[in-house]
C-alpha positions in Angstrom: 4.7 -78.7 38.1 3.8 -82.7 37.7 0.4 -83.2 38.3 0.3 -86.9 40.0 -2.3 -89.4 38.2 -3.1 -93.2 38.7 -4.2 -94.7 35.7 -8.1 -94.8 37.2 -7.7 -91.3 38.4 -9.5 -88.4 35.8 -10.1 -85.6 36.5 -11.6 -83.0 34.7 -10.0 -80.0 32.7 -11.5 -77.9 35.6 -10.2 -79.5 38.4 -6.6 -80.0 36.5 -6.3 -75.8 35.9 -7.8 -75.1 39.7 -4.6 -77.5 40.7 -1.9 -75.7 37.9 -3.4 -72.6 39.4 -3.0 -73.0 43.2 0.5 -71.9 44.2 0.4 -70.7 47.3 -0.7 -73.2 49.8 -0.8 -70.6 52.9 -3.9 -69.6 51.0 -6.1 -72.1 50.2 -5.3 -75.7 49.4 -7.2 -78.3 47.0 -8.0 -81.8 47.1 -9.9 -84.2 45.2 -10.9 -88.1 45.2 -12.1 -90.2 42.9 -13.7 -93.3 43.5 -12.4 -96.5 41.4 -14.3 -99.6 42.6 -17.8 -100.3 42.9 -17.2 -100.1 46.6 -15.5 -97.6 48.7 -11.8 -97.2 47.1 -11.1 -93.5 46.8 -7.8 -92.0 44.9 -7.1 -88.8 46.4 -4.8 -86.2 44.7 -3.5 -83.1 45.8 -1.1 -80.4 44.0 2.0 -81.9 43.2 2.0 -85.2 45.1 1.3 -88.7 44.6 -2.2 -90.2 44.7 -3.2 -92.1 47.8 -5.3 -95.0 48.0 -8.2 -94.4 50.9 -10.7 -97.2 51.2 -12.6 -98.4 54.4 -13.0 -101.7 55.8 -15.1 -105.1 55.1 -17.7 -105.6 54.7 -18.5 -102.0 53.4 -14.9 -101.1 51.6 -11.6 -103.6 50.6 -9.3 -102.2 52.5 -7.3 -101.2 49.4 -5.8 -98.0 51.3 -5.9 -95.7 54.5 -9.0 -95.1 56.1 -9.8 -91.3 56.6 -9.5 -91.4 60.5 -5.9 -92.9 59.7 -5.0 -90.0 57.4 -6.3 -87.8 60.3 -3.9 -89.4 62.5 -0.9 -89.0 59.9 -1.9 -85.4 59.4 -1.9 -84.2 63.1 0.9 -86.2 63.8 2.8 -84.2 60.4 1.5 -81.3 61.5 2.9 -81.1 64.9 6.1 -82.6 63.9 6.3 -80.3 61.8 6.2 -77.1 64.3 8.2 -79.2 66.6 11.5 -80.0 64.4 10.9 -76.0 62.8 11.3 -75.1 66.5 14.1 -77.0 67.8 16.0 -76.5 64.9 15.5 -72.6 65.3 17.2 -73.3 68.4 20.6 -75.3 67.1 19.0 -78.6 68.5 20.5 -81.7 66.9 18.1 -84.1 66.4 19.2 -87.6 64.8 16.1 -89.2 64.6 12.4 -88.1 64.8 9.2 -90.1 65.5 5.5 -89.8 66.7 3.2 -92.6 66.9 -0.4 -91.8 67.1 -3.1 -93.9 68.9 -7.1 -92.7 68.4 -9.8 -94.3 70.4 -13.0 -94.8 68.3 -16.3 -93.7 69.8 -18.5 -96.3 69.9 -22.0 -94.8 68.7 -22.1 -93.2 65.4 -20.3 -90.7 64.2 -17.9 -93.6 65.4 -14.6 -90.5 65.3 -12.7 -90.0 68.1 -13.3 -89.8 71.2 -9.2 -89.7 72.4 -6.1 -89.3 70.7 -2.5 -89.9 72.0 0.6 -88.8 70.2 3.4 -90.0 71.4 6.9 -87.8 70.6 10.1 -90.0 70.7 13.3 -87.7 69.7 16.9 -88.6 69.5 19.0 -85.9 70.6 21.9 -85.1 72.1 21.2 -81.6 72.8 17.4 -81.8 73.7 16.1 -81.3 77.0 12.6 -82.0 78.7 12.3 -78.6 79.4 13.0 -77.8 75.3 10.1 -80.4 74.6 7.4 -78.4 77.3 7.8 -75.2 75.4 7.8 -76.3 72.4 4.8 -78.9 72.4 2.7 -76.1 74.2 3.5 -73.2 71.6 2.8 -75.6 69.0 -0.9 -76.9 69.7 -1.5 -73.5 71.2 -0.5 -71.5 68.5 1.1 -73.1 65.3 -0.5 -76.7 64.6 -4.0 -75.7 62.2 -4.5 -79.4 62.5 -4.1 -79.6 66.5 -6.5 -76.5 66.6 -8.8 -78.0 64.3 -8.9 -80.8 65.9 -9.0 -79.9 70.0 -12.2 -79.1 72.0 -13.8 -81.9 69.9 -11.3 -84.7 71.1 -9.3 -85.7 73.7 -5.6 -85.0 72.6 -3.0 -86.0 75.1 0.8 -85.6 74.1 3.7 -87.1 75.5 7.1 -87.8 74.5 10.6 -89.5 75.3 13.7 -88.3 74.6 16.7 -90.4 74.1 20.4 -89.6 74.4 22.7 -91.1 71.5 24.3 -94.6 72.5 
């Protein structure tokens, strides 16, 4: 296993055996960050995987890297696709390209989360139907997104998607 480092990012003999250690990820999973500014620019590792840069905006971070409500986004939106493209696959779909873009609405009094998110689902395919899509997208936040059940009854998730028939 490579453990992932940027040169600013140390971590400590602990940390490094708890991540040589974790194996199975259906378990329990690890993170860590690492700040490596004197403002708020994180480095955030996890088993096996590159570092990621996470930082906030001016005038309290640089906006050196994501911000955590944008690796939110990315994760629901992985996390869904990922149930999704198991799914239709399963089925003998073809899919020739795959792509959701995720919009979250930011409340406006502190904690400033969100208050809405849309995900929107655009599939190349010619083998896909709307009906496919419906079952899917359903069984998925209902039953094997942890992110999308994390996530819902605290905000607004509304899912759509679009698919298109090769040229």
């Amino acid at each position: 296993m490579v453990i992932c480092l940027l040169n600013q990012h140390e971590l400590n003999r602990t940390t490094i055996n708890t991540i040589k250690n974790m194996s199975d990820k259906s378990k329990e999973l690890f993170a860590s960050i690492k700040l490596v500014n004197d403002r708020l620019n994180f480095h955030g590792i996890v088993e096996g995987c590159e570092p990621v840069s996470i930082d906030y905006t001016p005038p309290l971070g640089d906006n050196l890297g994501y911000t955590s409500l944008e690796l939110l986004l990315l994760s629901l939106s992985s996390c869904l696709g990922t149930a999704l493209l198991t799914f239709l696959r399963k089925m003998g779909k073809t899919i020739t390209d795959f792509k959701i873009d995720s919009h979250g609405i930011r409340k406006e009094m502190h904690p400033t989360g969100f208050s809405k998110i849309n995900l929107k689902i655009i599939i190349l395919s010619p083998d896909v139907t709307d009906l496919d899509m419906k079952k899917i997208i359903q069984l998925s936040e209902e039953t094997y997104c942890p992110v999308f059940a994390m996530v819902k009854g605290n905000v607004d998730i509304e899912t759509t998607f679009e698919v298109r028939r090769e040229a």
